[in-house]
C-alpha positions as CSV (number, residue, x, y, z in Angstrom):
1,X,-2.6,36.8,-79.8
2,X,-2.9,37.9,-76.1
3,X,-6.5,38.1,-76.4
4,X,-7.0,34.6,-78.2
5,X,-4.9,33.0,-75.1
6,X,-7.3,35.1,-72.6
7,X,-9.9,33.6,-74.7
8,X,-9.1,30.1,-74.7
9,X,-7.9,30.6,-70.4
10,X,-11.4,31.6,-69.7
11,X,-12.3,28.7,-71.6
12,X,-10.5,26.2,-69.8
13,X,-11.7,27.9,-66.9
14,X,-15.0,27.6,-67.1
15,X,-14.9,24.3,-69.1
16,X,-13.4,23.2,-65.3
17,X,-16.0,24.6,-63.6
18,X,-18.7,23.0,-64.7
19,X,-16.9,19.7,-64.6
20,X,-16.0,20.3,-60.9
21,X,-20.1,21.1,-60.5
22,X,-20.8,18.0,-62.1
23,X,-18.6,15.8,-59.9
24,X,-19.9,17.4,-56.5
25,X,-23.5,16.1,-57.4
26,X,-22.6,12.9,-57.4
27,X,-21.1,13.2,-53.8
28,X,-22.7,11.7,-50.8
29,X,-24.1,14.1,-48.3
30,X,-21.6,13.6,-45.4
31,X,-19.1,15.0,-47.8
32,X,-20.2,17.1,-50.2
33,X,-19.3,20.4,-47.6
34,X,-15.8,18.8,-47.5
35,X,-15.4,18.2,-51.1
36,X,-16.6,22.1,-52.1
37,X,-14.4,23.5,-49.9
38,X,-11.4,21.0,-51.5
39,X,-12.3,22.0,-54.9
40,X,-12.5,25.8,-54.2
41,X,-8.7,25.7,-53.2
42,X,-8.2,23.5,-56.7
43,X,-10.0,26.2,-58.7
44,X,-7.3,28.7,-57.1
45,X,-4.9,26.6,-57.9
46,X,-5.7,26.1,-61.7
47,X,-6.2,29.4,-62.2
48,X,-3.1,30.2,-61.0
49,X,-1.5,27.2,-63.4
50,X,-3.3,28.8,-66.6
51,X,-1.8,31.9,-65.6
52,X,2.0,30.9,-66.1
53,X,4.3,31.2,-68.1
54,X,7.7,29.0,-68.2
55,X,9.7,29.0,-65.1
56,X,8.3,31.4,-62.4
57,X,11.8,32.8,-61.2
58,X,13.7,35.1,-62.9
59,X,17.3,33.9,-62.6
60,X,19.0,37.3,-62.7
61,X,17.1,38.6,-59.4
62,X,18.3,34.9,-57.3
63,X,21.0,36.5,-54.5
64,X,22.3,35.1,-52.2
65,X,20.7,35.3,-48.9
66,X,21.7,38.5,-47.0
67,X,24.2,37.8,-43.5
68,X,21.9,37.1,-40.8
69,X,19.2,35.4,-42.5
70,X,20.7,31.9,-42.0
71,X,21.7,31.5,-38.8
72,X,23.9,29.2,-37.6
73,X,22.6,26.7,-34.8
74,X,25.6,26.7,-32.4
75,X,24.6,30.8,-32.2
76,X,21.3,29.8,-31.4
77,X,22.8,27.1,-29.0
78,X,24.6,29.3,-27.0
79,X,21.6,31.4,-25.4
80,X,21.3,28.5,-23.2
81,X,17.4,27.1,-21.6
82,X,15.4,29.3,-19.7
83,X,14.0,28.1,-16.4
84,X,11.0,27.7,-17.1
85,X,11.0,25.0,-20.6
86,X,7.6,23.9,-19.6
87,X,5.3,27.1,-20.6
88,X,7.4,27.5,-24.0
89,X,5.8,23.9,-24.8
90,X,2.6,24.5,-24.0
91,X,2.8,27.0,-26.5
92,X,3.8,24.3,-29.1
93,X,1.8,21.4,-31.6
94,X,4.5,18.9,-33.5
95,X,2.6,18.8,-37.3
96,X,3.6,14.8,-38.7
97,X,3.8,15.2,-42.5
98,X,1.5,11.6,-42.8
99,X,0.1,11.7,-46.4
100,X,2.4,8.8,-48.0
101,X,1.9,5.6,-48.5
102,X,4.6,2.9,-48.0
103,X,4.7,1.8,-51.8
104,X,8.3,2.7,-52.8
105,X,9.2,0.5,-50.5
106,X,7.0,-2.0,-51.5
107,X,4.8,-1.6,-48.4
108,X,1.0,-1.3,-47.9
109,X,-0.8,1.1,-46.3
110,X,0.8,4.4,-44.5
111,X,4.4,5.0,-44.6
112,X,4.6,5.7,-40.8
113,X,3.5,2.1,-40.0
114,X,6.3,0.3,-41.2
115,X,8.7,-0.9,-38.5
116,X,11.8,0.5,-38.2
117,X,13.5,-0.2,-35.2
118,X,12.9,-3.3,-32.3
119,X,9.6,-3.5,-34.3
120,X,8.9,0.5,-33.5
121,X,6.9,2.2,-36.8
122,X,7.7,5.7,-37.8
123,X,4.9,6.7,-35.7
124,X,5.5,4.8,-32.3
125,X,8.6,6.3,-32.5
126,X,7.0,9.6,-32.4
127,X,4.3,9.1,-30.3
128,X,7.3,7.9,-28.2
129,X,9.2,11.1,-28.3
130,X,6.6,13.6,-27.7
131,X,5.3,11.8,-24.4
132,X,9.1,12.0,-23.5
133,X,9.2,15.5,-23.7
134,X,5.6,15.7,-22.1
135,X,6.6,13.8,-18.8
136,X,10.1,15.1,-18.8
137,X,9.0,18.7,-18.2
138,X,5.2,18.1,-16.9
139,X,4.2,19.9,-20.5
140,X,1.2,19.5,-22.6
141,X,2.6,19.6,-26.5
142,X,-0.5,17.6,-28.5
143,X,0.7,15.8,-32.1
144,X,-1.1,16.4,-35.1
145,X,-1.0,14.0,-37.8
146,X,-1.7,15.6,-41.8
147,X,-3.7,12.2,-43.3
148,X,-4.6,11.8,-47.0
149,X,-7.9,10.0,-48.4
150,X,-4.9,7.3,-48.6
151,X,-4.0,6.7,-45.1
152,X,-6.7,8.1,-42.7
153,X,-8.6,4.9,-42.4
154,X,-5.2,2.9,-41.5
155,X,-4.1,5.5,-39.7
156,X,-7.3,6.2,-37.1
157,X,-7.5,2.3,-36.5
158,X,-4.1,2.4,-34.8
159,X,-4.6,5.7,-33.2
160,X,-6.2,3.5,-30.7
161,X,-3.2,2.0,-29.2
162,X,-2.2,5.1,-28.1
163,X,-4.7,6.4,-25.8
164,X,-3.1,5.8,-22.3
165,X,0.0,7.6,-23.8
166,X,0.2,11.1,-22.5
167,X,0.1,12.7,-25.6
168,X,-2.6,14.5,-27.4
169,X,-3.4,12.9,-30.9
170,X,-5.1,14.9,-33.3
171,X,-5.6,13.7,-37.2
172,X,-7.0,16.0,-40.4
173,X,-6.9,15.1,-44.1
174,X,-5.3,17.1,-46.8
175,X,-7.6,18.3,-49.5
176,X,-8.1,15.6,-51.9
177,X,-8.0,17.4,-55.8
178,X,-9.0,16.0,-59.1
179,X,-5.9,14.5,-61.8
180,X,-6.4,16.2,-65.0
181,X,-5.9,15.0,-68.3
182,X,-2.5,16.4,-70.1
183,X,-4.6,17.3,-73.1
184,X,-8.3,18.1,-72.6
185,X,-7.0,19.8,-68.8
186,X,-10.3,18.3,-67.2
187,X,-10.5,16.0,-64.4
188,X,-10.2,12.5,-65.5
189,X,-12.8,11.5,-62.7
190,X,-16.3,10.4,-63.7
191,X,-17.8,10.7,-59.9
192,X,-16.3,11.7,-56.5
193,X,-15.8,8.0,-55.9
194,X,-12.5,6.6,-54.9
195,X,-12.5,3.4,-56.5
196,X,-13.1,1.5,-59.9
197,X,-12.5,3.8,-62.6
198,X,-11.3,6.1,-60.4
199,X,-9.0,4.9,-57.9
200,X,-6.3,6.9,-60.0
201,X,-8.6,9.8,-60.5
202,X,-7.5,11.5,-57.6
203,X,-4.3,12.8,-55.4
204,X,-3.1,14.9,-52.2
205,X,-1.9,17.9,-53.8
206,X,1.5,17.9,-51.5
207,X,2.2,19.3,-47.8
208,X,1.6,23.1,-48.9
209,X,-1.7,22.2,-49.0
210,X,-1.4,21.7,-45.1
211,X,-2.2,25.8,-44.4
212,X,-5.7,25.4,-46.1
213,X,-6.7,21.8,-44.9
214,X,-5.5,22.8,-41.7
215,X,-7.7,26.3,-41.1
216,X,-11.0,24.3,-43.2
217,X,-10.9,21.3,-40.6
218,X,-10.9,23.9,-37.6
219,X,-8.2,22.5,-35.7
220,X,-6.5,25.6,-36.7
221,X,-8.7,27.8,-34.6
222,X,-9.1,25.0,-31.9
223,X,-5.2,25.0,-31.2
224,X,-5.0,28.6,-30.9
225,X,-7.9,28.8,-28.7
226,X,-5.8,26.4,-26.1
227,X,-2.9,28.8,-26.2
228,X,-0.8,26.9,-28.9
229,X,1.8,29.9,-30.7
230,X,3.8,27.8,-32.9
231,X,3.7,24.3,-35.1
232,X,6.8,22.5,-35.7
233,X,6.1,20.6,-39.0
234,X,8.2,17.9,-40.8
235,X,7.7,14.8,-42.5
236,X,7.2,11.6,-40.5
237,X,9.7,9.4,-42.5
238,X,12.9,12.1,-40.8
239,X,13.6,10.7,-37.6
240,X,16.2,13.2,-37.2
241,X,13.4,15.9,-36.9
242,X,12.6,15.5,-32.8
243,X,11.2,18.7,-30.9
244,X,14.7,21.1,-30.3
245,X,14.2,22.8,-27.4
246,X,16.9,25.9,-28.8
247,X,15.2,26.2,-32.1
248,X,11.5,26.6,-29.9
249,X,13.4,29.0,-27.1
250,X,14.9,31.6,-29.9
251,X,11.1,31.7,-31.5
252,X,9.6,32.6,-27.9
253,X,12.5,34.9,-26.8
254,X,11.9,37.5,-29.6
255,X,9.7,41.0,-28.6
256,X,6.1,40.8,-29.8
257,X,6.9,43.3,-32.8
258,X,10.0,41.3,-34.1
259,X,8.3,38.1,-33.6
260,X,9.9,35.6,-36.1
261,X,6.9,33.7,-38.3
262,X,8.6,30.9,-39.8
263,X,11.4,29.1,-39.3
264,X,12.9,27.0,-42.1
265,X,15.9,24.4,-41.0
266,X,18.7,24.2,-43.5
267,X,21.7,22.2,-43.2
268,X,24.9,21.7,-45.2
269,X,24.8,20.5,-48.5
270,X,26.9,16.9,-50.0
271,X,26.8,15.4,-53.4
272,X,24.1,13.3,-52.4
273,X,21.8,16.8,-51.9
274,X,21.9,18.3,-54.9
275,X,18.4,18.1,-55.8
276,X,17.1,19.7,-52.6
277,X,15.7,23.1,-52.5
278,X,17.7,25.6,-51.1
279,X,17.4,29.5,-49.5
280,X,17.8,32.3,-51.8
281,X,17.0,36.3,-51.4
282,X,14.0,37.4,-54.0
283,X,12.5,40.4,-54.2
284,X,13.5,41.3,-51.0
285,X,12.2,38.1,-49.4
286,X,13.9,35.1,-48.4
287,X,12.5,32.6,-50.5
288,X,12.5,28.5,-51.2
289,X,13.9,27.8,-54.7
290,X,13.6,24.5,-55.7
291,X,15.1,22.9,-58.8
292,X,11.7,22.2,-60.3
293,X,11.7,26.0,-60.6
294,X,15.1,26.5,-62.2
295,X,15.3,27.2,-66.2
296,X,16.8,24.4,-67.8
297,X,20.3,26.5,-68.5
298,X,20.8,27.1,-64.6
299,X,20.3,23.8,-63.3
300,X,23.3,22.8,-63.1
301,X,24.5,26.3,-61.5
302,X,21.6,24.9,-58.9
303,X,23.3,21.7,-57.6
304,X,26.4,23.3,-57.5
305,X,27.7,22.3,-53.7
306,X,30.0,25.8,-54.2
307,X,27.2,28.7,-55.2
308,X,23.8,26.9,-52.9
309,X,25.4,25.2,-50.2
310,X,22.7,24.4,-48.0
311,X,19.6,23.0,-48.5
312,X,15.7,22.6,-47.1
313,X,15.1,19.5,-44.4
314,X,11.6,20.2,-44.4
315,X,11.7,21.0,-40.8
316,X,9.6,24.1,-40.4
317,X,8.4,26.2,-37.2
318,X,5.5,28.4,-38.0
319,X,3.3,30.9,-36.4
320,X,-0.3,29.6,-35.6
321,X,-1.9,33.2,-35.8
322,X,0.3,34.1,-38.6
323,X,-1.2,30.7,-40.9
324,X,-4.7,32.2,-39.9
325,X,-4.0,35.7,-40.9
326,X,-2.5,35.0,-43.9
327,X,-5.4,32.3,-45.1
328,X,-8.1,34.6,-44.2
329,X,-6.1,37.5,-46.4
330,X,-5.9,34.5,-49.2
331,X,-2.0,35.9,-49.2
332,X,-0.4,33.0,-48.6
333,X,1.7,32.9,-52.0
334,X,3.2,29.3,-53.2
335,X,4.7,28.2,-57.1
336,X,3.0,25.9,-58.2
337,X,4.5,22.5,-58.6
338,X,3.2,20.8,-62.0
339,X,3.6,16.8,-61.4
340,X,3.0,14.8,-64.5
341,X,2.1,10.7,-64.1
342,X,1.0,8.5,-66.4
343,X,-2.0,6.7,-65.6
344,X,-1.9,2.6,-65.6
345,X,-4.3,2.6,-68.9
346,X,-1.7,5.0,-70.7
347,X,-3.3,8.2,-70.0
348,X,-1.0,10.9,-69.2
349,X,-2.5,13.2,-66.7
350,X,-0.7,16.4,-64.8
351,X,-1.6,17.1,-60.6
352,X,-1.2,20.0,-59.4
353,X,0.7,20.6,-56.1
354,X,2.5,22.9,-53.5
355,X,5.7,22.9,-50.8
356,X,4.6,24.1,-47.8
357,X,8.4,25.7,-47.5
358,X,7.6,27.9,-50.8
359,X,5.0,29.9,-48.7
360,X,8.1,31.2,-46.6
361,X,7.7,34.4,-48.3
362,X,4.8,35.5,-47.6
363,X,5.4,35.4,-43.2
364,X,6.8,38.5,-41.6
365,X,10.9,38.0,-40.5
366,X,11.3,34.3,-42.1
367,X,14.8,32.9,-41.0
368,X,17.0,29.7,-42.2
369,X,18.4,28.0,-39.1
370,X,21.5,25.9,-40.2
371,X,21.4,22.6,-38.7
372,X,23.5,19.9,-37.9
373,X,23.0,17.0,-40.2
374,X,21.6,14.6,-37.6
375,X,18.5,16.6,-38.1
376,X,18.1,15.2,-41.1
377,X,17.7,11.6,-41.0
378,X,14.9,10.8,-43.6
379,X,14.3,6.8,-44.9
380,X,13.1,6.5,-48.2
381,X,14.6,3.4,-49.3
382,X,15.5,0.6,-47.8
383,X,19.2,1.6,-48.0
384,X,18.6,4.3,-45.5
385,X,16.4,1.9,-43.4
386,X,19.5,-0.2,-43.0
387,X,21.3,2.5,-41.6
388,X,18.8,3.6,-38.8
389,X,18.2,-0.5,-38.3
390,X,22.0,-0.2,-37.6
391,X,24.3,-0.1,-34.5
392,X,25.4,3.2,-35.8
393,X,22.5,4.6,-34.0
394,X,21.2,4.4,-30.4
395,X,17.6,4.5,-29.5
396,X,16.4,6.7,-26.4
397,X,12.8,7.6,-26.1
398,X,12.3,7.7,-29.6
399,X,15.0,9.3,-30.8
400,X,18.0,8.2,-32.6
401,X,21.2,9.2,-31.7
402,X,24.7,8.1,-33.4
403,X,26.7,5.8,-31.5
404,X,29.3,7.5,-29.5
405,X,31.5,4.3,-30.6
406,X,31.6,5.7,-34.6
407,X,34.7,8.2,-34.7
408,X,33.4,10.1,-37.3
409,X,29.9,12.0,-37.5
410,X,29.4,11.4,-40.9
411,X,27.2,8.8,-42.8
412,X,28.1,6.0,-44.3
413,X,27.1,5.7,-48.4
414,X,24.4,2.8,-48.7
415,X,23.0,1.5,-52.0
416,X,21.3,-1.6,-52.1
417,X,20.2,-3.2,-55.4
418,X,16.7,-3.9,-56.6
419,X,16.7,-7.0,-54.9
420,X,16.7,-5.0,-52.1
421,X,14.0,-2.0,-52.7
422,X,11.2,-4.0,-51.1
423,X,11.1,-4.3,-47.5
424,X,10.0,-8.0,-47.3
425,X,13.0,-8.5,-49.2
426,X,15.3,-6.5,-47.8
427,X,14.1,-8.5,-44.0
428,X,14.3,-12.2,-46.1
429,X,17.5,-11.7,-47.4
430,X,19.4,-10.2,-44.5
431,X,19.6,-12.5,-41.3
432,X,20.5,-9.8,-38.9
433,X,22.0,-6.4,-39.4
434,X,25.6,-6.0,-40.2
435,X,28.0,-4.1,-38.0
436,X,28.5,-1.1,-39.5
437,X,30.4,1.1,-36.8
438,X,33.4,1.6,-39.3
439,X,32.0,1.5,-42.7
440,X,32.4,4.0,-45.1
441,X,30.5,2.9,-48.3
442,X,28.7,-0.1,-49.2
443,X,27.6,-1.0,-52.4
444,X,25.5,-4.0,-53.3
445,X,24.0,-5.6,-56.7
446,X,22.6,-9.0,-57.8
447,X,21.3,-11.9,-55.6
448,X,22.9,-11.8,-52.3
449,X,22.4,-12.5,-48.9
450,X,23.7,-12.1,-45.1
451,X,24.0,-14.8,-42.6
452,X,24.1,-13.2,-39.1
453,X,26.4,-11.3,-37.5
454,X,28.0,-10.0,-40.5
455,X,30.7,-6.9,-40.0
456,X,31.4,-4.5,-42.8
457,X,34.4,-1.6,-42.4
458,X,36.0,0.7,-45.0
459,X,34.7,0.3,-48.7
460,X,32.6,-3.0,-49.2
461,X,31.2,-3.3,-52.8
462,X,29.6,-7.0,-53.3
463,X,28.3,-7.5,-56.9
464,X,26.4,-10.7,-58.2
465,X,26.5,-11.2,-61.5
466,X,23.6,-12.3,-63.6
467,X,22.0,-16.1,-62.5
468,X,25.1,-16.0,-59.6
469,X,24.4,-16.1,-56.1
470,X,26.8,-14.4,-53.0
471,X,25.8,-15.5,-49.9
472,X,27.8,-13.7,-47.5
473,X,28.5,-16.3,-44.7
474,X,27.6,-15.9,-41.0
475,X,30.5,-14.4,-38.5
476,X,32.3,-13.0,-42.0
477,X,34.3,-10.0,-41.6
478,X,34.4,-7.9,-45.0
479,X,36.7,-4.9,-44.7
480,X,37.7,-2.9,-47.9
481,X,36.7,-5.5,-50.1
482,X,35.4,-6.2,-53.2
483,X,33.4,-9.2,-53.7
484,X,31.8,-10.4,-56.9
485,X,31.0,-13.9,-59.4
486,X,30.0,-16.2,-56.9
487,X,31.7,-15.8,-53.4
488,X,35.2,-15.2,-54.7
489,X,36.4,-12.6,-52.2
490,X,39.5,-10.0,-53.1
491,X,41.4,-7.1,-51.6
492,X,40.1,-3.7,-51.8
């Protein structure tokens, strides 16, 4: 049996091969270096995919992480600046996660260029915080943005605005791999072009594909060459994830030998968490678990708040020579994610990616830094882009802060219906953002809309039936209130 299944591996393998041969003559000159070197990291990649079996964790060897592996931010807090901020920055690159496109939210294009405060897109804002940090302590820290084949071309065009800003913009694509189809496992492509029949041919294969794109487009090498020690990586949608001058300090205060190659931030898990991956002890190592990785029985013992109570922002600080040592070793170790989609014809295809937390593992003294929330401030949906729209936050270079004027830290609980998911919507059907200092939780459903200067406090749950209307008049303050029908408004 074990050698029929070699059998039919090598097989697949080689069937894939000469698929992946075929494709790479059919693209144009100016890219056919770029495309070999893509598909030699998808080859890996499915090799490693025919290779496994089930879940890859063995849930009997998960502990918990050992004392001293997570540590807590106030600790890290508490060693205070040095003097001299300036030549710990030179010695840093900010890494922008910018692969996505803005289509869950019903947006064109990049993600990052959809306005989300006074008219500021995810990227002004940080191309706005780094050139803070960069006149504030006369440093030199450059921003590199991650593209995909699906928002390079957007995002270059704008690049332009930013060239009297004193900060360094630097751009490289992911690796752009092949879909393959669920059944035959060959690439549904029929040439290396990107549209036609086979605008759906092709995909990023996630951000733990950012170690290899990264060392192939020899910016890698180029950064280290200027002096740069450390990335800090994160995705562009988290406008909680701003440079932390603490977090940077701890990595550069640590002798030579003990020198700490990756940096994961974790913070504090609620119910609304339970799917992130969180920080476990494997094999010795601390290691990434996430819940695509769990057997079926366990999952639930996974988004447990009690057992895993912290989870992965995505905020990562990692070693620039480290990333080179290990790529050149080929010893940078990831799971591999399998993502099945169906294709708009029907055709159910599987893509193969990677989380560039999972590689954790394989860099020398790894340590989880717990977090404070507000480090964590990612907008997915339009609910959470209510929130940072919001006077619960403060704008300051960039960075959002919450108002000093809400007495508690926490977040309120925003979920806005489908009328709301797109962002077009979400802008035509509310007049101007509510006050939302003292709300707690607001729930909406069905057609409704908000005249200006709306003010919502406690518990506000405002549900349209089917063919009603609510429109929520201007000036009206709703406090614990639950309204629903057509405008019939009732105590909480």
């Amino acid at each position: 049996m074990a050698e029929f299944q070699e059998k039919l591996r090598l097989q697949h393998e080689n069937s894939m091969h000469t698929e992946l041969e075929k494709l790479l003559t059919t693209a144009k000159p100016s890219e056919a270096e770029i495309s070999r070197k893509d598909f030699e990291g998808f080859k890996q990649l499915f090799h490693h995919f025919l290779q496994e079996k089930g879940p890859s964790v063995d849930w009997a060897k998960i502990q918990r992480p050992p004392e001293g592996s997570i540590q807590p931010y106030e600790k890290i807090k508490l060693k205070g600046l040095p003097a001299d901020v300036a030549s710990s920055l030179n010695k840093l690159a900010v890494v922008k996660l910018n692969g996505g496109l803005g289509t869950s939210m019903g947006c064109k294009g990049p993600k990052s260029l959809i306005s989300v405060r006074n008219e500021n897109t995810f990227l002004d804002l940080t191309v706005q915080q780094i050139e803070h940090l960069n006149k504030s302590y006369n440093a030199d820290v450059p921003l590199v943005l991650m593209n995909s084949f699906n928002t390079d071309e957007d995002t270059k065009k704008i690049l332009q605005k930013y060239s009297h800003h004193r900060v360094k913009i630097h751009t490289f694509n992911q690796s752009r791999y092949p879909r393959i189809n669920k059944e035959s496992l060959l690439p549904v492509a029929t040439n290396m072009g990107l549209t036609g029949e086979n605008e759906e041919a092709w995909y990023p294969p996630g951000h733990g594909d950012i170690y290899a794109s990264f060392f192939n487009s020899g910016l890698l090498d180029k950064l280290i060459a200027e002096g740069k020690e450390y990335i800090f990586v994160s995705n562009i949608d988290n406008l909680g994830a701003t440079v932390d001058l603490h977090i940077l300090n701890h990595l550069m205060s640590q002798p030579s030998d003990k020198r700490c190659e990756f940096v994961m931030e974790v913070t504090d898990k609620t119910r609304a968490d339970v799917k992130g991956g969180t920080l476990t002890q494997y094999d010795g190592k601390l290691r990434l678990l996430e819940i695509a990785q769990v057997p079926k029985a366990h999952v639930d013992e996974f988004k447990s708040v009690t057992k895993f109570k912290i989870f992965n922002t995505n905020n990562l600080w990692i070693s620039l020579p480290a990333i080179k040592r290990l790529h050149e070793k080929n010893a940078m170790d990831m799971e591999i994610i399998v993502n099945p989609k169906t294709l708009n014809g029907g055709l159910n295809v599987i893509q193969l990616e990677t989380a560039v937390g999972a590689a954790m593992k394989s860099f020398d003294n790894a340590l989880g830094i717990n977090v404070p929330r507000s480090r964590f401030l990612p907008v997915k949906t339009t609910s959470d882009l209510l929130l940072v729209m919001s006077n619960l936050y403060s704008m300051n270079a960039g960075s959002l802060t919450m108002s000093p004027k809400r007495e508690f830290p926490t977040t309120p609980h925003v979920k806005l219906g489908s009328s709301f998911t797109k962002v077009q919507d979400f802008l035509k059907r509310i007049e101007s953002i509510p006050d939302m200092l003292e709300l707690d939780h607001l729930t909406v459903s069905g057609d409704v809309t908000f005249g200006k200067q709306v003010t919502l406090k406690g518990t506000v749950i405002i549900i349209a039936n089917h063919g009603d209307r609510i429109d929520i008049p201007a000036g009206a303050m709703l406090e614990n209130k639950i309204v629903s029908g057509n405008l019939r408004i009732l105590d909480h």
